[in-house]
Phi, psi and omega in degrees: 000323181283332158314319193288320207288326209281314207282302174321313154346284200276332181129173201273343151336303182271093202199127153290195181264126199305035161258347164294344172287000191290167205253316165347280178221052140302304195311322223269342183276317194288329178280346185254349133340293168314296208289349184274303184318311185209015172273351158280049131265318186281017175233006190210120177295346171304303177291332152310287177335288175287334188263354182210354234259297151329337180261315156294346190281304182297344153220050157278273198331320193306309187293319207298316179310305175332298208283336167274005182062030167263155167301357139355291188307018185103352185320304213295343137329316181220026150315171176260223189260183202022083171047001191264149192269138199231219225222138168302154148343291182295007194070014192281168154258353196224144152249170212236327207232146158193146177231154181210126156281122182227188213259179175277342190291324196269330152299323182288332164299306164341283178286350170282294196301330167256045154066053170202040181231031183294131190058097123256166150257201190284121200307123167301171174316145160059029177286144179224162157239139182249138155230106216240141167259149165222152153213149188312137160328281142026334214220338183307330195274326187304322182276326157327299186277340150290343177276341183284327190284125168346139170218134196292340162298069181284186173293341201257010193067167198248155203286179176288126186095349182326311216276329194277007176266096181104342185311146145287020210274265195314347182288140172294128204309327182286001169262347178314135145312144163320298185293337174250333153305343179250018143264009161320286219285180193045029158227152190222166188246137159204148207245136169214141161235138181036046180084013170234117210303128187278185139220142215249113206289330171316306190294340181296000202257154187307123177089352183247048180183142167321154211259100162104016175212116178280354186267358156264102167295149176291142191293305158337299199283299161356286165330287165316314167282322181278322166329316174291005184225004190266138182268143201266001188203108174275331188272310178314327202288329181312292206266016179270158154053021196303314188264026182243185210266143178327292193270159159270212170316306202221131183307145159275043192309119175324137166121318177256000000 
């Protein structure tokens, strides 16, 4: 399949023999491609866990810093010298934006593991995924009166390790405190590849998506969902379950 994709690419110079273009069975190399790849993710939590699990947890903890103002939200990435958290290039504090390179196996791990790469084909050249925060208007006064409040991001940068005392980043939404749980609401998540908005079905259900759009998930729920696959020990997950069967019994569906 990378072959074929690779020559189509690259120009009409480079072409194999044209039975490799049947449109048939293209499709039929690509669906079996998809499904040797990536159907444990949409049937075993397990597999969530270990093949994406880790990469969503770290950017859950991201949203979570944003939305409490700790260096969480990525500071700690372009921080400054002697362990200490410093500043962007541009001098900003809050980030706004991050970008990461991965493989296409690793977008399709993404979207598989929240249940929303159902019928898709193998992510093409230049495929992205976005996970994108919003908050409600709703939240402005709200933010207002936390910015009046102490933050641990101070002017003078916050000391080394600071940012890990008290975070809710990493915490499991059912480990949240009523006061860090309630900084949740009136944010929502919405996942789009290669501009198009997805849906993640867990979030489609009554209270867990913005009122008249299933495609901004409640941040609460987002959560609640990549929690059951971000691992809390990786390397013990690794060495679980060494003799039991890949997949389980009975499906683990994604998404929820």
């Amino acid at each position: 399949m990378d072959t074929v994709n690779s020559t189509l690419a690259h120009g009409p110079k480079t072409r194999l023999p044209q039975k490799f273009y049947d449109t048939k069975g293209r499709d039929i190399i690509d669906r079996i491609g998809v499904e040797e790849w990536f159907s444990g993710y949409k049937e075993s939590q397990e597999y969530r866990e270990l093949g994406i699990g880790a990469l969503m947890g770290d950017i859950v903890s991201r949203m979570m810093g944003s939305v409490s103002s700790t260096t969480d939200d990525g500071m700690l990435e372009i921080g400054g010298g002697d362990g200490t958290i410093g500043q962007g290039r541009g001098g900003e504090r809050q980030i706004r934006f991050g970008m990461s390179g991965c493989h296409d196996t690793t977008l399709a791990a993404i979207l598989s593991s929240l249940g929303a790469f159902e019928g898709e084909k193998w992510p093409p050249y230049t495929s992205h995924v976005a996970v994108e925060l919003f908050r409600s208007d709703d939240e402005v006064v709200r933010e207002i009166k936390q910015e009046q409040r102490p933050r641990m991001l101070s002017f003078g940068g916050a000391k080394k390790n600071e940012s890990t005392q008290g975070s809710p980043a990493r915490k499991a939404l059912d480990e949240l405190s009523e006061s860090e749980r309630d900084l949740l609401r009136g944010f929502y998540v919405r996942l789009r590849y290669n501009d198009r908005p997805m849906m993640i079905p867990g979030c489609r259900l009554p209270g867990k998506h913005l009122e008249g759009n299933e495609g901004f998930c409640t941040l609460e729920a987002f959560k609640a969902i990549c929690d059951k696959f971000t691992p809390r020990n990786w390397k013990e997950a690794c060495n679980s379950n060494l003799n039991e069967p890949r997949l389980p019994a009975r499906e683990e569906k994604a998404g929820f």
